[in-house]
C-alpha positions in Angstrom: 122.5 -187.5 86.5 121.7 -183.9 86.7 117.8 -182.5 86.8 116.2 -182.3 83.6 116.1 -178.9 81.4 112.0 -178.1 81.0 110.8 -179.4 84.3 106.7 -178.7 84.5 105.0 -178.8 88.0 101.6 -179.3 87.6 99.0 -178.3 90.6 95.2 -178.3 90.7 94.7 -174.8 91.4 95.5 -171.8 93.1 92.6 -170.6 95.1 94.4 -170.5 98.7 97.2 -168.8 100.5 97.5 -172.7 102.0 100.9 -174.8 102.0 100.5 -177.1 99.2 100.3 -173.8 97.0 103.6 -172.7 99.2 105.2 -175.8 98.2 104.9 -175.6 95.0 106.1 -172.2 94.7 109.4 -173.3 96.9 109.9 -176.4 94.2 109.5 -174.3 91.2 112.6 -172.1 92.3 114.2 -175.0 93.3 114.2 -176.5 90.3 113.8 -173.7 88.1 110.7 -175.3 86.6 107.7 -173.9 85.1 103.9 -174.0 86.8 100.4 -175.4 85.7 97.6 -175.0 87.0 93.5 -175.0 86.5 93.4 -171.9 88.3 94.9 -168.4 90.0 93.0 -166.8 92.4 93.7 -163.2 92.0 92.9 -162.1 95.4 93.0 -165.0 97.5 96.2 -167.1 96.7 99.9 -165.6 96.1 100.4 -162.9 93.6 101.6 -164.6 90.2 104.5 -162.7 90.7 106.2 -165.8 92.6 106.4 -167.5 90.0 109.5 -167.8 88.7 109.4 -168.8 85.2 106.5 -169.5 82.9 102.8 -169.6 84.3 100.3 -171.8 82.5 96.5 -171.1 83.9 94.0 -173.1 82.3 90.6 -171.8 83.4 88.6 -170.1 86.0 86.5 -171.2 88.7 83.3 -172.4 89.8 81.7 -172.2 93.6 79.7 -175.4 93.1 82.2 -178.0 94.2 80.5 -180.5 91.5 80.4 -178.5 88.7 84.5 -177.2 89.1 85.9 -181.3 89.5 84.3 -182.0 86.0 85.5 -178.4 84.5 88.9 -179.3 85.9 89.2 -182.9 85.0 88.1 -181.7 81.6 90.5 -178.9 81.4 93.7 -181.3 82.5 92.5 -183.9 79.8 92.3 -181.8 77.2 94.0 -178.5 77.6 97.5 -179.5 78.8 98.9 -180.5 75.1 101.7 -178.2 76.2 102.9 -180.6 78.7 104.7 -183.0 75.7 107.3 -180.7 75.4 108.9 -181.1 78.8 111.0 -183.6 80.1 110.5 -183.8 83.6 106.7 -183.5 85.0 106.2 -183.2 88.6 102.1 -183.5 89.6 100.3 -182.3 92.9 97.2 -182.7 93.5 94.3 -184.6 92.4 92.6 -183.5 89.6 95.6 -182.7 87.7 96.7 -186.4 87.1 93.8 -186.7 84.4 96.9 -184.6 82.4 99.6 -187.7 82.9 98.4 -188.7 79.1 100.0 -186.0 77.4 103.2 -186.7 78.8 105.8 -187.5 76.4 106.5 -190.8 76.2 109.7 -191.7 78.2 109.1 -188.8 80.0 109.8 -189.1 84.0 106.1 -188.5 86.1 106.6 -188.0 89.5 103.6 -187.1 92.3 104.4 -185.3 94.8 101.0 -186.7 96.9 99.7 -184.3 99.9 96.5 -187.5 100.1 94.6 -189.4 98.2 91.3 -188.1 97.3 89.7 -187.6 100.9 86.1 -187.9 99.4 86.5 -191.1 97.8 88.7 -192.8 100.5 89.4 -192.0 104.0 87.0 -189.0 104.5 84.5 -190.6 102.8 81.8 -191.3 105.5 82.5 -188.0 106.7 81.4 -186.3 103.9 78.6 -188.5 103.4 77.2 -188.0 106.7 77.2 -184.2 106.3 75.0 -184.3 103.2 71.1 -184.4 102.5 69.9 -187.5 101.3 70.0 -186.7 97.8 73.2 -185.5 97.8 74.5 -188.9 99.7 73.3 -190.2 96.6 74.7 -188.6 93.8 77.9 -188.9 96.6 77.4 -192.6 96.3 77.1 -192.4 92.2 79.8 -189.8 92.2 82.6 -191.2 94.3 83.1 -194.9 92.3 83.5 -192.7 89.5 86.4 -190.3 91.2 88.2 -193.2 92.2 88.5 -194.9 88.9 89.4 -191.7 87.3 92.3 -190.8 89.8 93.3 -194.4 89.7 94.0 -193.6 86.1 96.3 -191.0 86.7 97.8 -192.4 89.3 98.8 -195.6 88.0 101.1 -193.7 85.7 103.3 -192.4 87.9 106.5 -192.9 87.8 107.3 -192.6 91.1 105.2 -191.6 94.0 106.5 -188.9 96.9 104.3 -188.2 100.0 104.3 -185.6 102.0 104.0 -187.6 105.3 104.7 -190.9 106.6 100.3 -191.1 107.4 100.3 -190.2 104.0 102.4 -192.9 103.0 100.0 -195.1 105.2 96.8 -194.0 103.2 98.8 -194.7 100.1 99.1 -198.2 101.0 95.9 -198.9 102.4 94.1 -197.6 99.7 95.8 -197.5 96.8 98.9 -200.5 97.7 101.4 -198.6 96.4 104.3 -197.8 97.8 105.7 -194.2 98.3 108.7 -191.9 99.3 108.0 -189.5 102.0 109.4 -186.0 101.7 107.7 -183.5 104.3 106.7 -180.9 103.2 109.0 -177.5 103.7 108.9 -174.4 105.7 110.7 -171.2 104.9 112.4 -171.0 108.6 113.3 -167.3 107.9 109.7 -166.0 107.3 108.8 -166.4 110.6 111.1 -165.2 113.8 110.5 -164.5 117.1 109.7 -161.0 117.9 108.0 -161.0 121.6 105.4 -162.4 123.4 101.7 -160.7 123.4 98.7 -161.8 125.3 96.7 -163.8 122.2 96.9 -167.2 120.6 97.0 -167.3 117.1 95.0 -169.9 114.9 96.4 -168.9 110.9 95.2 -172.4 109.2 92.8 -172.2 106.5 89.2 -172.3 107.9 87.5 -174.8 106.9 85.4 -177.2 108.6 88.3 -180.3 108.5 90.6 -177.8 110.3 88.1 -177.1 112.9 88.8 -173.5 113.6 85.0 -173.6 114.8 85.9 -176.0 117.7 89.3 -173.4 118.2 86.1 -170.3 118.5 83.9 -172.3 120.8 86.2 -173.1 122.9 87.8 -169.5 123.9 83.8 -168.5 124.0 84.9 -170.3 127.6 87.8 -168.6 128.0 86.7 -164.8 128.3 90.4 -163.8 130.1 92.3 -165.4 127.3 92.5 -163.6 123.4 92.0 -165.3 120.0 93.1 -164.4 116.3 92.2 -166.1 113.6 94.0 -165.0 110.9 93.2 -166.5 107.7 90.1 -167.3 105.3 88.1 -170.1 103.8 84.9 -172.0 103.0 84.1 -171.7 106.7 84.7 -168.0 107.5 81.2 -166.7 107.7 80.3 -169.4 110.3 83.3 -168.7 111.8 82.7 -165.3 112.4 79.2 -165.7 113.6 80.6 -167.5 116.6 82.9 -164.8 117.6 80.4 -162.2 117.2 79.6 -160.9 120.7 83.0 -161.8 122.1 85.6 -159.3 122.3 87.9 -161.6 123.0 87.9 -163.7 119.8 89.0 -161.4 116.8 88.6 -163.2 112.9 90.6 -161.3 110.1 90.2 -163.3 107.7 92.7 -163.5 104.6 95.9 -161.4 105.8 98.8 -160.3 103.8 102.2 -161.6 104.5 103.9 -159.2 106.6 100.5 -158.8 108.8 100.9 -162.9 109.3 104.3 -162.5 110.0 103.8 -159.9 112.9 101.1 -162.2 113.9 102.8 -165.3 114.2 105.8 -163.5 116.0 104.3 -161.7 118.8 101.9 -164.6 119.8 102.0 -166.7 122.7 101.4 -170.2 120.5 99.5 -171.3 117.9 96.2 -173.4 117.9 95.8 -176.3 114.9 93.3 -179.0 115.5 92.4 -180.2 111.9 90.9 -183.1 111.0 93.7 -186.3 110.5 95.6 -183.8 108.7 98.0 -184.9 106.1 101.0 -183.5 107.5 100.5 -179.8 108.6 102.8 -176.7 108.3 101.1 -174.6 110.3 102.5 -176.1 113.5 106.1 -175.8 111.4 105.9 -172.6 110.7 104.5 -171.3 114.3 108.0 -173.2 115.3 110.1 -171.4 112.9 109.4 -168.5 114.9 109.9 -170.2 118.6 106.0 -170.5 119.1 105.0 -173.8 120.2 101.4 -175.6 119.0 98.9 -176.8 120.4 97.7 -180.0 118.0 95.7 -182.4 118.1 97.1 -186.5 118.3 96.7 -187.6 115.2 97.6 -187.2 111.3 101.0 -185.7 110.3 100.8 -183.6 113.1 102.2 -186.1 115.4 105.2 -186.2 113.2 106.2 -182.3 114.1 104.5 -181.9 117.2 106.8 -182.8 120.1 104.4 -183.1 122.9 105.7 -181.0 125.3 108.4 -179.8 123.8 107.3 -178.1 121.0 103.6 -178.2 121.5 101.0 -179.3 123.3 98.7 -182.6 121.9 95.1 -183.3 122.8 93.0 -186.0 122.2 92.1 -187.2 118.4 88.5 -187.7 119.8 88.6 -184.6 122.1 86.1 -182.5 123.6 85.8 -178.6 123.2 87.6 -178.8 127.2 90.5 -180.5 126.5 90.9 -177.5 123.9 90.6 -175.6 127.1 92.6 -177.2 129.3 95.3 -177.2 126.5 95.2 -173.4 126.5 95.7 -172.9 130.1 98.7 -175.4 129.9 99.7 -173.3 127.4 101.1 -170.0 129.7 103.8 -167.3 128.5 105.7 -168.9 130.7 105.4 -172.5 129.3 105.8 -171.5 126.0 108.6 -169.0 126.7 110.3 -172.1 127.6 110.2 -174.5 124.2 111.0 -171.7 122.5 115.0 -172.8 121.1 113.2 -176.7 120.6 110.5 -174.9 118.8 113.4 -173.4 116.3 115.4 -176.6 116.4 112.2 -178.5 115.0 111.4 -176.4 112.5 115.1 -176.4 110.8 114.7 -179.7 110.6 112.0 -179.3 107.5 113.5 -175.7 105.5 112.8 -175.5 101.9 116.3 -176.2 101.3 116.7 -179.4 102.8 113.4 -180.5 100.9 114.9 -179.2 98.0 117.8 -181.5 98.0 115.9 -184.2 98.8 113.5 -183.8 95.9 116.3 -183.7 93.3 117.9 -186.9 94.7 114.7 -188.4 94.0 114.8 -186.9 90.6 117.7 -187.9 90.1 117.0 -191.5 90.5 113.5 -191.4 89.0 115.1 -189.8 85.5 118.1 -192.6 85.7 117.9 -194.1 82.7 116.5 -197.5 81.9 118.6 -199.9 80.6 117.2 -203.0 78.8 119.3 -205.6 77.1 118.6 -208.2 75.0 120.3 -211.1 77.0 118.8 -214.1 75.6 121.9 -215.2 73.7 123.3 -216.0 77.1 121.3 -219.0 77.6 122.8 -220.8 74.3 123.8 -224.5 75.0 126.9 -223.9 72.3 128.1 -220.6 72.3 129.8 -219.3 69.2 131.5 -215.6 69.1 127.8 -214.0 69.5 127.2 -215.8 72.3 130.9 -215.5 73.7 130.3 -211.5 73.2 127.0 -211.2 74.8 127.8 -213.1 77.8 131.5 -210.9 78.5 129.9 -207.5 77.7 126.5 -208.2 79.7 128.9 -209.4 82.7 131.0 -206.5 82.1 127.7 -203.7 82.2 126.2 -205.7 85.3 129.6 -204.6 86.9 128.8 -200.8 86.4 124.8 -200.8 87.6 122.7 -203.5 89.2 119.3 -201.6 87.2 119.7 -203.8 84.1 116.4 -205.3 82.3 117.9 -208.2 80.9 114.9 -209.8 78.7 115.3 -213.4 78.2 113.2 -216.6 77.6 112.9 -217.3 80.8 111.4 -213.6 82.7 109.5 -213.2 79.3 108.3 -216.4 78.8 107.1 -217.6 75.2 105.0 -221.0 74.3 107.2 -221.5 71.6 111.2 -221.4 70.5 110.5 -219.3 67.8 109.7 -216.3 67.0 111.2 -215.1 70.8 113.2 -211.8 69.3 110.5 -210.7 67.1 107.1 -211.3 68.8 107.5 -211.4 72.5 110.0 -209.2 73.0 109.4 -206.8 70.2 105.4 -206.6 72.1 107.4 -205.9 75.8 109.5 -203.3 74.1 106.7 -202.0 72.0 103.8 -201.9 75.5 106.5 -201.0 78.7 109.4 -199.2 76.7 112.4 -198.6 78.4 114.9 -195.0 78.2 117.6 -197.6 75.7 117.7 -200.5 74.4 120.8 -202.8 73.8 121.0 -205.9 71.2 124.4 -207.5 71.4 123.0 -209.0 68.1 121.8 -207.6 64.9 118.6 -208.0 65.6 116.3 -204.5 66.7 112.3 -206.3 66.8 110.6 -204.9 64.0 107.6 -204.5 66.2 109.7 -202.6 68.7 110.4 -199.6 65.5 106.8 -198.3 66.3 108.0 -197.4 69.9 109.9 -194.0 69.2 111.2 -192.8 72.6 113.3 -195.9 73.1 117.1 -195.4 72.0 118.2 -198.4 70.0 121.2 -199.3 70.3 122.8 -202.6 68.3 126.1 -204.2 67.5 126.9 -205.1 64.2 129.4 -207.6 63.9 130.2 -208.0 60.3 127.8 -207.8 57.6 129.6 -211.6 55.7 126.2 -212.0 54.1 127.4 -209.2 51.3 131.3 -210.6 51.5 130.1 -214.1 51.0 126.5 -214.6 49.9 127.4 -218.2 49.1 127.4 -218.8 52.9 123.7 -218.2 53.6 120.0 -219.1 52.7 117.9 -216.3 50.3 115.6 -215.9 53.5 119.0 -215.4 55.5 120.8 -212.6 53.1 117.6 -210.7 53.1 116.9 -211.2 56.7 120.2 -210.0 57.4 120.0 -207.2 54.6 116.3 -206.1 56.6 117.8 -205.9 59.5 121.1 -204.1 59.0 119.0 -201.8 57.1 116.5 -201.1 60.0 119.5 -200.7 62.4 120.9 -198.1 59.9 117.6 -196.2 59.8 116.4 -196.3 63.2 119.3 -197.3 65.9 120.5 -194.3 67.7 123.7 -195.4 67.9 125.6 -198.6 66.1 128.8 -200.4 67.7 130.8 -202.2 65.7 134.0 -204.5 67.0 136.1 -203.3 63.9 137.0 -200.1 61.6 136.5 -202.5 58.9 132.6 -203.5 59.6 132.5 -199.5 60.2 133.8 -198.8 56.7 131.6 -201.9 55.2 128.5 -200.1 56.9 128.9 -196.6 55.4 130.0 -198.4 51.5 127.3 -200.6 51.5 124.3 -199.4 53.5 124.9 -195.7 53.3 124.9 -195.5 57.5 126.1 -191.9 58.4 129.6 -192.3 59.8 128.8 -190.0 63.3 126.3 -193.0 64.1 129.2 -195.7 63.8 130.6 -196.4 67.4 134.1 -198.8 66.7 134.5 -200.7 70.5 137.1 -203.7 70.1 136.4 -206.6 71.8 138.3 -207.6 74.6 139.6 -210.8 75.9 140.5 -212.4 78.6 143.4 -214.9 79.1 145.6 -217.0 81.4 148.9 -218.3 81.8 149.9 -220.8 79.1 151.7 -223.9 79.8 155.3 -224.0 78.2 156.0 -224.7 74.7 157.9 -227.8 75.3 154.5 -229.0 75.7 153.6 -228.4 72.1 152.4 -230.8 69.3 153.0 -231.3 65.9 149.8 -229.9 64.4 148.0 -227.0 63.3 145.1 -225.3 65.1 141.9 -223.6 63.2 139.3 -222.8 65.9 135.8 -221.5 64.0 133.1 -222.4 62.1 134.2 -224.4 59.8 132.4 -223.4 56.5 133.7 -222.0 52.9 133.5 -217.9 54.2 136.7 -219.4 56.2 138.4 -220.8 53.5 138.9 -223.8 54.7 138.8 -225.4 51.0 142.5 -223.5 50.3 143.9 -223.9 54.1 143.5 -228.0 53.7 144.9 -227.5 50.4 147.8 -225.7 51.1 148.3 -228.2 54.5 148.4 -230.7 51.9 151.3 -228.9 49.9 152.9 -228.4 54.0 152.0 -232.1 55.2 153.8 -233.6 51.9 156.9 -232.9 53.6 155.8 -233.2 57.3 153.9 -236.3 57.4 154.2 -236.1 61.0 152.1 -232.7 61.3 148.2 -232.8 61.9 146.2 -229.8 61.1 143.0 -229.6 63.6 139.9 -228.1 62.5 137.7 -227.2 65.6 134.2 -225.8 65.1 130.5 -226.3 64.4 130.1 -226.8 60.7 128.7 -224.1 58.6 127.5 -223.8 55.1 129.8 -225.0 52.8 131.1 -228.0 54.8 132.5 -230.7 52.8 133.2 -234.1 54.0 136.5 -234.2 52.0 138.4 -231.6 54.4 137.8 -234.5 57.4 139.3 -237.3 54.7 142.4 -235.5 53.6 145.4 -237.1 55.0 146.5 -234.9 58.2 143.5 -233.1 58.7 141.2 -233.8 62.1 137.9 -232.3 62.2 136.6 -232.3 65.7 133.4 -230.6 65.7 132.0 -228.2 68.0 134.6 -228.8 71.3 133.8 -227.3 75.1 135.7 -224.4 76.4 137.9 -226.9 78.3 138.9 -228.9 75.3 139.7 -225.3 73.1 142.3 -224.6 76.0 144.0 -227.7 75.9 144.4 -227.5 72.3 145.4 -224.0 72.4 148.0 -225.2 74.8 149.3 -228.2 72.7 149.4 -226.7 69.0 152.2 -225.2 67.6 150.6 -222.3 65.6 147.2 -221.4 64.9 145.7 -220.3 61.0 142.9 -218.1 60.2 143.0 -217.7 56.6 139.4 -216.7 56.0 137.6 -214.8 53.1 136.1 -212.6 55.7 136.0 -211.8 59.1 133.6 -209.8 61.9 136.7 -209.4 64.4 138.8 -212.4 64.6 138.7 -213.9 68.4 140.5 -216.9 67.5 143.8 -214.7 67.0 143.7 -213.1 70.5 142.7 -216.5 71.8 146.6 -217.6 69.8 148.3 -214.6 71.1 147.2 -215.2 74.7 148.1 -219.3 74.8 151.6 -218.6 73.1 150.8 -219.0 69.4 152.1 -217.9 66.3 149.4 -216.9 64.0 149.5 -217.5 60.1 146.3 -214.6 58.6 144.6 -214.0 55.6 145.8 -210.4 54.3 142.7 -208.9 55.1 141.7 -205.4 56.2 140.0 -206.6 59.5 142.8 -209.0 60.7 145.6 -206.5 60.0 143.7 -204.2 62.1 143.1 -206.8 65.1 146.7 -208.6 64.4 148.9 -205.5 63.9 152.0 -206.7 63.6 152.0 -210.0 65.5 150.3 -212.3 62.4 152.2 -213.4 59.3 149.8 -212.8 56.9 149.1 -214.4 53.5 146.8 -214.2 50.3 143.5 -215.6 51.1 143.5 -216.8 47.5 146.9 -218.2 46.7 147.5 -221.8 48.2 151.1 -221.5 47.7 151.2 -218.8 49.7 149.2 -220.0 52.4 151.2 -223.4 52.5 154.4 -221.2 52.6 153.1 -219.0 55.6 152.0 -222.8 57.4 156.0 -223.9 56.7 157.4 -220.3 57.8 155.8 -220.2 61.3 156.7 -224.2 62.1 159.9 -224.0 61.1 161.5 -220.3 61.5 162.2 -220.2 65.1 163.1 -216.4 65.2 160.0 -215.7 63.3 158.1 -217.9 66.1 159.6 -216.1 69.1 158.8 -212.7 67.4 155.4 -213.7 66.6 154.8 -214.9 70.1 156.6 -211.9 71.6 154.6 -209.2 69.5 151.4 -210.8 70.2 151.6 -210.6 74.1 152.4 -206.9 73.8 149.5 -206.6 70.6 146.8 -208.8 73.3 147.3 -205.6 76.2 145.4 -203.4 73.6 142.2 -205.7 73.7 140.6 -206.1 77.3 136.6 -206.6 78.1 137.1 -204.4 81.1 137.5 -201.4 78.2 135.0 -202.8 76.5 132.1 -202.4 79.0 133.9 -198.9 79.6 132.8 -197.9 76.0 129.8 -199.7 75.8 128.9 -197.9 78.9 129.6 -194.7 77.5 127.6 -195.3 74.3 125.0 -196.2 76.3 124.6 -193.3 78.4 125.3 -190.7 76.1 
């Protein structure tokens, strides 16, 4: 499964130089996918330059935190028609979900999550707290509503990715949904080592969660040891207000890339003490280039902080002297020393790694859904439907464990009818999978109104046109409707014949290119030997007038005349047409519908098997003779010639004579027997359920 063509990352907005806005500019290259977003800060973010195929911005935006969710929830809803023609959508962020809706449906959504809303789960209290009292309230008012409108978004995810196993946690807790983590990347060659200066270096975004304050107040203590901060943010003019007077604490604010760069490499380590952070590059990045970190213990940062090692932790609930004493830990010398584990740590999360692991998860996320109709398996007397379904579902299960096999049973139904049509035409139409298989005619008309589902059906024969005689009004134009709907909607149509193929495009009009011939297969077992055999003749079948069983017991008459001692055994459920006078006739046993066990040992004991019908879907009874050691007596028709080859003895389906001729040929003339016999053991090695799937398989996936 290879990644989708028009892939379409969608991320809130641009407004940062942070590392979710990294990220996504690392994915898009990966995966040569396009970008949306609500918004581009010109000057603060990354110039749009990075992006490397098409940029979609949908609006500008608004310093009143309030004001810019509903602009943006608004703009996602209703401004991201664009996002229908793609067939891969990868979300981040929050407010960018309220755009899942315009996704095509059957189109893969994945969210890449960097945390739940903060303000509406985890951080909640936290912002409350901070707030005026009328604020707390529209807070209170506000924050139900945020939830239920993420919720909405989220919920239609196809699969969820977090950036961090306490990401993952917050998933669970709050939402109970389970996630993939995937860390976020670094690019390891941005940074490198360069030398060692006398400053520390704080380059997270300041804002009050990353507690670059706390970072300031504490080197106000520190007089003999120097501070940069090296980066901008809600926070900045507060920031710089507490370095003022201190010539020790320099704040740069917003700094191009090659300035950080020289920054991060000739520092001593960096400082990053944010608030439960959900995973945190910073610390990855000061690695990258041999710099250890001091963190604080909790978050993502204690996955990537290596206390000791790589970094140095204080408390979650610390005071502005553990910061301190951190520092003074902290020497050239100290972190001189972690320098090579710093490296080691950070190759550990490169862009390219993440990369690969994104597009496995891709890769199983747009594997496509496979639903089969499997509730003919659950028959108590299985005809060749049933027989088909059962060997060709068994035979699929081989090649993935993902099926959706919809039966009575996992979509239950108060009553027996109706099943095909209403319940599972409803589960098709509301939770549509990427194909759907009928081993039967039957596509649920209700399930025609879902258009990103491919059909797929098996038509068997079409004997309602051959022999109308053989079914109810309701059933010819049931079986008309639905032959006709396959035509018009299926994607693709198997047939087990040429024949039913060529019936299809004569009498329905079906474009040949969506005609998909797959023989049946079959699989047999050593016979027993034919001294073992009886004096009597085996038809296996429904037995019903589209078989012709009116001329083959007429022409066994003409045969039994002279071979009294001859029985001719018809085995089957009876069908429409049934007439009590085949059972009466003198030689002829009609045993009704018999168990698999019982069709073996009769295949085992006759001495030749006839299948003389009018019409026929595909003929099973014939590999069943040519497996068990039987000559075969056919009717001269297209669809057994092309199953039989040269192993049958065929006959006109309409002369008696010639049918009672055939029945005394394949008794009586041994060579003709051991030919038969011999030709259909080679003619059985061209029909095998193991090729079957195979095709199937193919059809189904292509």
């Amino acid at each position: 499964m290879s990644i989708p063509k028009k892939t379409l990352i969608i991320h809130d907005r641009f407004m940062f130089r942070g590392g979710a806005e990294r990220l996504i500019l690392n994915m898009a290259h990966g995966l040569n996918a396009d970008i949306a977003t609500g918004f581009w800060s010109e000057s603060e973010t990354f110039p749009k330059s990075d992006v490397p195929n098409k940029l979609f911005i949908l609006g500008n935006t608004s310093q009143k935190s309030g004001w810019r969710y509903a602009k943006f929830q608004f703009l996602f809803y209703f401004k991201t028609k664009f996002i229908h023609d793609y067939d891969l959508v990868i979300f981040s962020g929050n407010n960018c979900l309220s755009a899942a809706h315009n996704v095509r449906r059957g189109v893969k959504k994945i969210f890449y999550c960097h945390t739940p809303v903060r303000h509406a789960y985890d951080l909640k209290e936290y912002y409350l707290k901070n707030k005026v009292w009328w604020k707390r309230i529209i807070l209170n008012i506000f924050i139900p509503i945020s939830r239920l409108v993420y919720q909405y978004g989220f919920r239609q995810m196809d699969t969820v990715i977090a950036n961090s196993n306490n990401v993952k946690d917050r998933l669970m807790t709050y939402l109970k949904r389970d996630s993939i983590v995937i860390n976020c990347p670094i690019e390891t060659d941005k940074f490198t080592w360069a030398s060692q200066k006398d400053y520390y270096l704080s380059f997270a975004r300041v804002d009050k969660l990353k507690r670059v304050s706390d970072i300031v107040r504490a080197f106000q203590k520190l007089p003999d040891k120097k501070l940069i901060v090296a980066s901008g943010g809600d926070d900045l003019e507060n920031v710089k207000a507490l370095a003022s007077g201190h010539d020790n604490i320099k704040v740069l604010g917003w700094v191009d890339d090659k300035k950080l760069a020289e920054l991060v490499g000739n520092c001593i380590a960096s400082i990053y003490i944010p608030i439960d952070e959900d995973f945190g590059m910073t610390p990855l990045e000061s690695m990258s280039a041999g710099k250890p970190c001091i963190g604080v213990r909790e978050g993502g940062l204690k996955e990537t902080i290596i206390d000791g090692q790589t970094g140095k932790f204080i408390p979650a609930k610390y005071k502005i002297e553990d910061i301190i004493n951190a520092v003074n830990w902290m020497s050239k010398e100290k972190a001189l020393s972690m320098k090579e584990d710093c490296i080691a740590q950070a190759l550990k999360f490169s862009k390219e790694k993440f990369i690969e692991r994104i597009k496995n998860v891709i890769k199983k996320t747009t594997k496509k859904t496979i639903a089969i109709d499997a509730s003919r398996l659950q028959s108590d007397n299985p005809t060749g439907v049933e027989h088909y379904s059962t060997e060709i579902i068994n035979g699929l299960k081989q090649k993935s464990s993902d099926l959706i096999l919809y039966t009575p049973d996992n979509l239950s139904w108060p009553i027996k009818k109706l099943w095909s049509q209403l319940r599972l035409g409803f589960e098709l139409l509301l939770h549509p999978p990427d194909i759907f298989f009928t081993p039967s005619y039957i596509i649920p008309f209700i399930a025609l109104l879902n258009k990103s589902t491919k059909k797929i059906v098996i038509i068997h024969d079409i004997a309602f046109v051959h022999s109308p005689e053989s079914y109810s009004i309701f059933q010819r134009w049931l079986l008309n409707l639905s032959t006709a709907q396959a035509v018009r909607y299926a994607y693709k149509i198997i047939t087990p014949t040429r024949s039913t193929k060529d019936d299809l495009i004569k009498h329905f009009n079906c474009p040949k290119e969506k005609i998909e011939v797959t023989h049946f297969g079959y699989t047999y077992q050593t016979i027993s030997s034919s001294k073992l055999r009886k004096k009597q003749i085996l038809f296996l079948g429904r037995v019903e007038s589209k078989k012709n069983i009116d001329n083959l017991v007429k022409a066994f008459k003409i045969f039994y005349k002279n071979n009294p001692d001859y029985k001719l055994i018809l085995a089957g459920k009876k069908g429409v047409g049934y007439k009590d006078e085949w059972s009466r006739t003198d030689g002829v046993e009609y045993l009704g519908y018999i168990s698999e066990e019982k069709k073996q040992k009769l295949l085992q004991e006759s001495s030749g098997l006839a299948l003389v019908s009018k019409y026929e879907g595909f003929g099973i009874p014939v590999l069943e003779a040519f497996a068990s050691g039987l000559p075969v007596i056919a009717s001269d028709i297209a669809v057994l010639r092309e199953i039989g080859g040269n192993a049958c003895l065929y006959v006109s389906k309409d002369s008696v004579d010639d049918i009672a001729r055939g029945i005394d040929q394949i008794i009586k003339d041994l060579n003709l027997r051991d030919d038969l016999i011999a030709k259909g053991k080679i003619r059985l090695k061209d029909f095998n359920w193991t090729e079957c799937a195979d095709k199937t398989w193919h059809i189904l996936n292509n």
